[in-house]
N, C-alpha and C positions, 0 to 999 in steps of 0.2 A: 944143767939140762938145756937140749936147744929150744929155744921160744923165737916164736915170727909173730908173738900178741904185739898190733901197733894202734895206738891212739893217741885223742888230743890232747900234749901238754900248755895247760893255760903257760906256764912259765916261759918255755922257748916258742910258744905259739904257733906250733906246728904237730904233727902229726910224725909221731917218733917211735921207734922198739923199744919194746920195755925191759929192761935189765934191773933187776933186782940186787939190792947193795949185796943181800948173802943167796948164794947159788940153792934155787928151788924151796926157799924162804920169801914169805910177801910181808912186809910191816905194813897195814893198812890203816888208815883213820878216817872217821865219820864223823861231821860237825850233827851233832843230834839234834834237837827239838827244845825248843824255851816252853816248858809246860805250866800256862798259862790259860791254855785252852787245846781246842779239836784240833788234830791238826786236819787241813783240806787240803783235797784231789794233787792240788797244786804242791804242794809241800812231798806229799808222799808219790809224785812223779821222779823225784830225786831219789828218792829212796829205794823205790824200783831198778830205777836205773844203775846205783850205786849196787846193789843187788843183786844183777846182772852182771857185772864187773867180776865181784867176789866170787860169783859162781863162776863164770867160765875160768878165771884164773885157777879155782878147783880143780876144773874141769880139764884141765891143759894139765895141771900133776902138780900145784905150784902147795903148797902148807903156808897158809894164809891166818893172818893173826890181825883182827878187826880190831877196833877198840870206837868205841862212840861217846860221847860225852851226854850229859842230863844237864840244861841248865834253868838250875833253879834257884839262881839268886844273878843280879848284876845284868843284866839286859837289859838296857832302856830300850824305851819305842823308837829312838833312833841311831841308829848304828854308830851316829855320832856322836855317845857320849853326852847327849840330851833327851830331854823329855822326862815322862814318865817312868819306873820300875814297871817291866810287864809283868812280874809275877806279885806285884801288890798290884797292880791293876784287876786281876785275877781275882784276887781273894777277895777286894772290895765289892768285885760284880756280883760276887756268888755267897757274899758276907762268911766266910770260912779262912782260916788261918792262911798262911803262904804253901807251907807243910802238908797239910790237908788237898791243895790246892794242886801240889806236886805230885803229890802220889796219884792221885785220881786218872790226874792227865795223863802222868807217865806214863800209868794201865793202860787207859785209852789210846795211849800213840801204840804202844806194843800189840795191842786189842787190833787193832786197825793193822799193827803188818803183819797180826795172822793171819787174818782172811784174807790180803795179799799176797803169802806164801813170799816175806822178805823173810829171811833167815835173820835172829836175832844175832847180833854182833859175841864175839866171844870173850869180850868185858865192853861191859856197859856201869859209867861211873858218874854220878851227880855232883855237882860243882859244888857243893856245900860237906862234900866225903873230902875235900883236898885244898882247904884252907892252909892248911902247915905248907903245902907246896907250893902255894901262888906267896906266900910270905916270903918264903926262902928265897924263891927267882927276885922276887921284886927287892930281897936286899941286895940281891948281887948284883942286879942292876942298877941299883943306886951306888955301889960299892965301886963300878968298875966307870959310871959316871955316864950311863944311858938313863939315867931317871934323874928325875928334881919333884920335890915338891914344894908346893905352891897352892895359896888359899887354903891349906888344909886335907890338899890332895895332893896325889903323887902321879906324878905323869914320866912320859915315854918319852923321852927327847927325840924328836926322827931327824932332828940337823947335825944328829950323830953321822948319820950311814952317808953312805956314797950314794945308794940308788934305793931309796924307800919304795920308789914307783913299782921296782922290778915285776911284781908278778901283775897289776893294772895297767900300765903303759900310759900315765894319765901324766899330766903336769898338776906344779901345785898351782901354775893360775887355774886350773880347771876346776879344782879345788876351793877356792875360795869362797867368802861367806859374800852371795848376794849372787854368786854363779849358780850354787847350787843349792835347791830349796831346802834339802835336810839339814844342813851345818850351819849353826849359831854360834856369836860371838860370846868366846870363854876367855873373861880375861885375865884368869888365873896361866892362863899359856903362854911360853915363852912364841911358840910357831902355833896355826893355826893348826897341823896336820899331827899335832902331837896327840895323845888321847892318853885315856888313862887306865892307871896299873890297880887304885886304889883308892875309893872313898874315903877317905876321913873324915868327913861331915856330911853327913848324908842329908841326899837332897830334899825330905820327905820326914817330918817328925813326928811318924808312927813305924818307921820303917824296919819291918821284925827282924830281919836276918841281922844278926850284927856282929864283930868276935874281934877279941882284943890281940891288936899288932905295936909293933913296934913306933907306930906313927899316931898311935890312937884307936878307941874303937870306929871301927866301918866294918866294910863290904868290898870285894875286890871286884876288877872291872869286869866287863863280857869279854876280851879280846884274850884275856891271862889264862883263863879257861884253857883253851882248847890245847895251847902250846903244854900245860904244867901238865893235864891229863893225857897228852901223848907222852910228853918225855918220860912220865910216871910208868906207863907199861910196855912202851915200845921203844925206848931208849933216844939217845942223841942223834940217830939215821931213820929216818923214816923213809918208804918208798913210794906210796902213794897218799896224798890226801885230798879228800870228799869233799862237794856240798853244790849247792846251787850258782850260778852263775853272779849272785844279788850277795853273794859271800865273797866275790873279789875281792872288792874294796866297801870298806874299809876291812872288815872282820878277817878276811885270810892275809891282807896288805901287813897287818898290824901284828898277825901270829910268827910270819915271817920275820920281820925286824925282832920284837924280844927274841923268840929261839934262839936267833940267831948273832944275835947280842950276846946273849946268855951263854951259849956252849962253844961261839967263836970259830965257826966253819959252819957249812951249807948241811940245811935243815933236811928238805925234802926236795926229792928227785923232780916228780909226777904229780904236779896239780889236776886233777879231774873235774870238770864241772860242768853242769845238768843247766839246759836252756828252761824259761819259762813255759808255764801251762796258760796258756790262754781263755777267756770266753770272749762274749762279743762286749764285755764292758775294759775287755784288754787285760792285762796280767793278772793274773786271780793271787786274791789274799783274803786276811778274812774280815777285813776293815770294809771293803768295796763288793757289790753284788748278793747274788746267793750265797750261803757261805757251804759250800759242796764238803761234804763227807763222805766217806766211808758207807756210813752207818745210812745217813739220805740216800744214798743210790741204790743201798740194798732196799729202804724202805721204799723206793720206788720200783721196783720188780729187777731190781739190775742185780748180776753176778759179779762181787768183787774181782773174780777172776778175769771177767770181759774188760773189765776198766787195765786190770796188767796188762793182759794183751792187747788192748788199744795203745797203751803207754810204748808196747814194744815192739808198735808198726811203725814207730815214727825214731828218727834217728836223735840221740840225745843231747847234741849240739843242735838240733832247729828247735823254737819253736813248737808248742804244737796248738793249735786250738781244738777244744773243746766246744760239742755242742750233745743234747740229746737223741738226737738225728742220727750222728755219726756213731756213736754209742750204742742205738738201737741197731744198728748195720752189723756195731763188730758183737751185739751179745749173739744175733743172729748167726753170724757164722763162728762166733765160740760154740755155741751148741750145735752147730754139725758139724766142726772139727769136733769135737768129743764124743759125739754118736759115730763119727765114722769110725775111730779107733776104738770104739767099744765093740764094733760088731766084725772085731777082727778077729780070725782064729790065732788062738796065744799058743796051739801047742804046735810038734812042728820043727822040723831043723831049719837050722837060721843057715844062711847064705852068707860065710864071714867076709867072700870078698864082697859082695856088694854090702853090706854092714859097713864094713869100714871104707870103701869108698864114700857114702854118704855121709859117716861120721868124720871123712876128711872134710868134706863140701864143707859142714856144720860148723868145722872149728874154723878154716878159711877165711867164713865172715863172720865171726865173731872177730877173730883176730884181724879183722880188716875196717881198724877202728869201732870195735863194738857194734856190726853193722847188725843188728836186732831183726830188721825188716827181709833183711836177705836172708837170715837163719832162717825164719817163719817160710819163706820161698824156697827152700831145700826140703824141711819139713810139706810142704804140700805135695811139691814134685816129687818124695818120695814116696807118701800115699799114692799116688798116681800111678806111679811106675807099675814094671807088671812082676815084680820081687814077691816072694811069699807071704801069706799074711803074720808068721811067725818072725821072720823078718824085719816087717814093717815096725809090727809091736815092739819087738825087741830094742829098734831106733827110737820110736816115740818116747818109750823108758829111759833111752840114754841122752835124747836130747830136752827131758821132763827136767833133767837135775840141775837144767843152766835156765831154761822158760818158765818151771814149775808154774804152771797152768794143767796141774793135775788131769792132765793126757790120757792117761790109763785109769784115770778112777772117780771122773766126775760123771761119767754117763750112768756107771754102775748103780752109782749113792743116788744117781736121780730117779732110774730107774727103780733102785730099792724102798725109795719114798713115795712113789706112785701107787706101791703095792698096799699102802694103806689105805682101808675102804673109809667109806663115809663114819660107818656107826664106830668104826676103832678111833676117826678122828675128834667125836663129838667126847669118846670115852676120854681122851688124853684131855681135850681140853676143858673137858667138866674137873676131872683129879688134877689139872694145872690151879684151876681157881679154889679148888677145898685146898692146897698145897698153901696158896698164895694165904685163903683165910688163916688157915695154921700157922703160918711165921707172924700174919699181923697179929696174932694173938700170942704170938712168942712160943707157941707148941710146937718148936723143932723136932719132937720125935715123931708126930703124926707127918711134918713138912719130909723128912728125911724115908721114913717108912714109903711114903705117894712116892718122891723118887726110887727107891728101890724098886718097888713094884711095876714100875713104869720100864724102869729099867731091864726087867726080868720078862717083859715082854718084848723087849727089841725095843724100845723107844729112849732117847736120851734127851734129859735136859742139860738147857744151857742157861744160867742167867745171867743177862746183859744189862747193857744200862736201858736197850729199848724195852726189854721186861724180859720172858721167860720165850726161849725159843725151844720146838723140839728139830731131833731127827731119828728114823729109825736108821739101827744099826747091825739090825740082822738081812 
C-alpha cells in the first residue's frame, strides 16, 4: 500500500518513511507499566502518545498488532540492575502480597486509559505468564557465549557486540560508576555495562516471586522481559517499538543487544519515543512532587479528556510542562470544542469533495511526524469553514477515531446529565448510601436490586476505587 506516514527514528535519529517488514501489516510493541503503584500524568503522556501512533497507523488502512508487556516481577528502582524490587516495595507499602499488588494496579493502569480513550493493546502479557521463555533465550545465550554467570547471577556480556551504544549514542566513559549517579559498583561483572539476564540469589530474603531454572531458583531480570514477550507474539521482525525517552538506555539499549544476540540479524526497524511531562519541580515521577493522577485531576473538576487533549497540543518529541493554569485553558476550550459540534446539524448530504480534502489536510499532519497540534488546526479550520454542518459532523466522526476526544458525544452525555433535577439527585444518592449499607452488611441482593432500579430509571453505577460514581444514560 502507498504510505508517506514519516517520524522520529531514535535508531537512525532522524526523521524517516515508515515501511513496514510485511506490506499493510504493523508488528507493534509497547513497553507497559511496573505495577507497583498509580501510574501519573507523566507516564500516561506516553501512552497517549503511543495511542495516537496506533490510531492513525489504523487510520492510514495499516492491520496493526500491538502487544504490551505487565511487569510484575524483576524491576529494581534502578534501571541499573540496582536497588530495591519495586514490586515488593509495593506490597510492603500496602502490606498485601506481590500478586495482589499486581492485579489491583494493573486494573488501575487499564482503569486510567479508559477515561483517556487509549485503546487497550490487542495482547497484553505479564512477565511472570512467560518464565519458560526468558529461561530458553537466557540458555541460548549462555549457549552461544553472550552470557556468563557470576556471583550466582547470570549476566549479558555487551563486550560481545560491536556497537551496544547503537540505539543511545552514549560512550561507555559516559557510562561509568561515579559519572553517573544511578550505576553502582557490581563486582560480580566482568564490564560495568553488562546487566543482568537472571537472579540467582536474590537480593531480598523474603522475596516472593521465585521459579526453579537451570542455574537455580530466582527471578529473571527487567531488560529479558520485554525482548522474550515480543518475540513470543510478534515474531523475530518487529516494526515499531514504544516507550518513553528514560527507556533509551539502559532498558531499550539492553533489549536490543539480547534480541539481537538471540535470533542473529537486526531486531526492530522504528524506535519511537515520548519526551518528558514536566511541572515546575521538573520531570514528573512519583518519587518527587505531587504525585498527579488520573483519578486527582478528575477529583479536582478536570475532564480526563482535557488532560488528552492537552497532551495532543504539544508535539511528542518536546517536552511539555504541565501546570493548572494551562489545563484550566485547555478544559475551557475542550468544552467549546464539544458544544460546538454538538450543536451541529448531523442530518444532511455531506459534501465528499470537501470531506475528503480535509480528511487529506488531517492525514498530512499526522504523517508529518505525528504533528498532533496541526491535526487539532485542521480540525478548527474546518468547523470554521462555511462547509455544511452535515459535513463538518461527518469529519469530526472521522477525525474522533485517531483524537478520540469523544467529539460527537461528550456534549450530549453532558447535556443528558444536566437533565437531572435536584430531588432525582438527592434520590440516587440516598439509594447509593442504602446500596453501600447493603454490601457492608454482605446483602448483595438488596445492593444489586438499588442497582437495577437505578438503572431502570436511566441512572448507572460505576464503582471505583474513589467510591460509587453515577451517570445517566437515557
Amino acid at each position: 500500500m502507498e504510505n508517506n506516514l514519516f517520524f522520529y527514528n531514535t535508531l537512525t535519529r532522524k526523521v524517516e518513511r515508515f515501511i513496514p517488514n510485511e506490506d499493510g501489516k504493523v508488528a507493534m510493541y509497547t513497553c507497559g507499566p511496573t505495577v507497583y503503584h498509580y501510574a501519573h500524568i507523566g507516564n500516561l503522556r506516553s501512552y497517549i502518545m503511543e495511542d495516537l501512533l496506533e490510531k492513525t497507523l489504523r487510520y492510514l488502512g495499516y492491520d496493526v498488532k500491538r502487544v504490551m508487556n505487565i511487569t510484575d516481577v524483576g524491576h529494581l528502582s534502578s534501571d541499573a540492575d540496582t536497588g530495591e524490587d519495586k514490586m515488593l516495595k509495593g506490597a510492603r507499602r500496602e502490606h498485601k502480597t506481590v500478586m495482589e499488588i499486581a492485579r489491583f494496579y494493573t486494573d488501575a493502569f487499564f482503569d486510567d486509559c479508559g477515561k483517556l480513550n487509549i485503546k487497550k493493546p490487542d495482547v497484553v502479557e505479564p512477565a511472570t505468564n512467560c518464565i519458560s521463555e526468558f529461561i530458553h533465550v537466557i540458555e541460548s545465550l549462555l549457549e552461544k557465549g553472550y552470557a556468563y554467570e557470576s556471583g550466582g547471577n547470570i549476566y549479558f556480556d555487551t563486550s560481545r557486540l560491536k556497537d551496544y551504544y547503537v540505539l543511545s549514542n552514549q560512550s561507555e566513559k559516559e557510562l561509568l560508576v561515579g559519572v553517573r549517579e544511578d550505576v553502582e559498583e557490581d563486582g560480580n561483572k566482568r564490564n560495568q555495562s553488562d546487566f543482568v539476564l537472571w537472579f540467582t540469589r536474590s537480593k531480598f530474603d523474603d522475596q516472593e516471586l521465585k521459579w526453579d531454572s537451570p542455574w537455580g531458583t530466582g527471578y529473571p531480570g527487567w531488560h529479558i522481559e520485554c525482548s522474550c514477550i515480543s518475540m513470543k507474539y510478534l515474531g523475530e521482525y518487529m516494526d515499531i517499538h514504544c516507550g518513553g525517552v528514560d527507556n533509551i538506555f539502559p532498558h531499550h539499549t539492553n533489549e536490543i543487544a539480547q534480541s539481537e544476540a538471540y535470533i542473529g540479524h537486526k531486531w526492530c526497524n522504528y524506535w519511537f519515543h515520548i519526551n518528558h511531562l514536566n511541572d515546575k519541580a521538573g520531570k514528573m515521577s512519583k518519587s518527587s512532587g505531587e504525585f498527579l493522577t488520573v483519578s486527582l485531576l478528575k477529583a479536582k473538576g478536570y475532564a480526563p479528556l482535557a488532560y488528552r487533549l492537552f497532551c495532543l497540543q504539544s508535539h511528542y518529541r518536546k517536552p511539555l510542562d504541565f501546570s493548572y493554569e494551562v489545563l484550566d485553558n485547555v478544559g475551557a476550550a475542550y468544552d467549546k470544542l464539544v458544544k460546538k459540534i454538538g450543536s451541529l446539524e448531523k442530518e444532511g448530504e455531506i459534501d465528499r469533495e470537501q470531506f475528503h480534502l480535509y480528511k487529506e489536510k488531517f492525514q498530512s499532519a499526522l504523517c508529518d511526524d505525528l504533528n498532533s497540534a496541526m491535526a487539532l488546526t485542521v480540525l478548527y479550520d474546518m468547523l470554521k469553514s462555511g462547509m455544511s454542518d452535515a459535513t463538518k459532523y461527518a469529519l469530526a466522526e472521522s477525525f474522533d477515531q485517531v483524537l478520540s476526544l469523544d467529539l460527537t458525544t461528550a456534549h450530549a452525555l453532558k447535556e443528558t446529565e444536566r437533565k437531572v433535577d435536584d430531588e432525582m439527585e438527592r434520590y440516587i444518592l440516598d439509594r447509593i448510601e442504602e446500596r453501600k449499607k447493603a454490601k457492608k452488611e454482605r446483602d448483595f441482593a438488596t445492593a444489586d436490586a438499588i442497582r437495577a432500579e437505578l438503572l431502570e430509571k436511566g441512572i448507572m453505577l460505576e464503582d471505583t476505587r474513589e467510591g460509587v460514581k453515577w451517570k445517566s444514560v437515557k
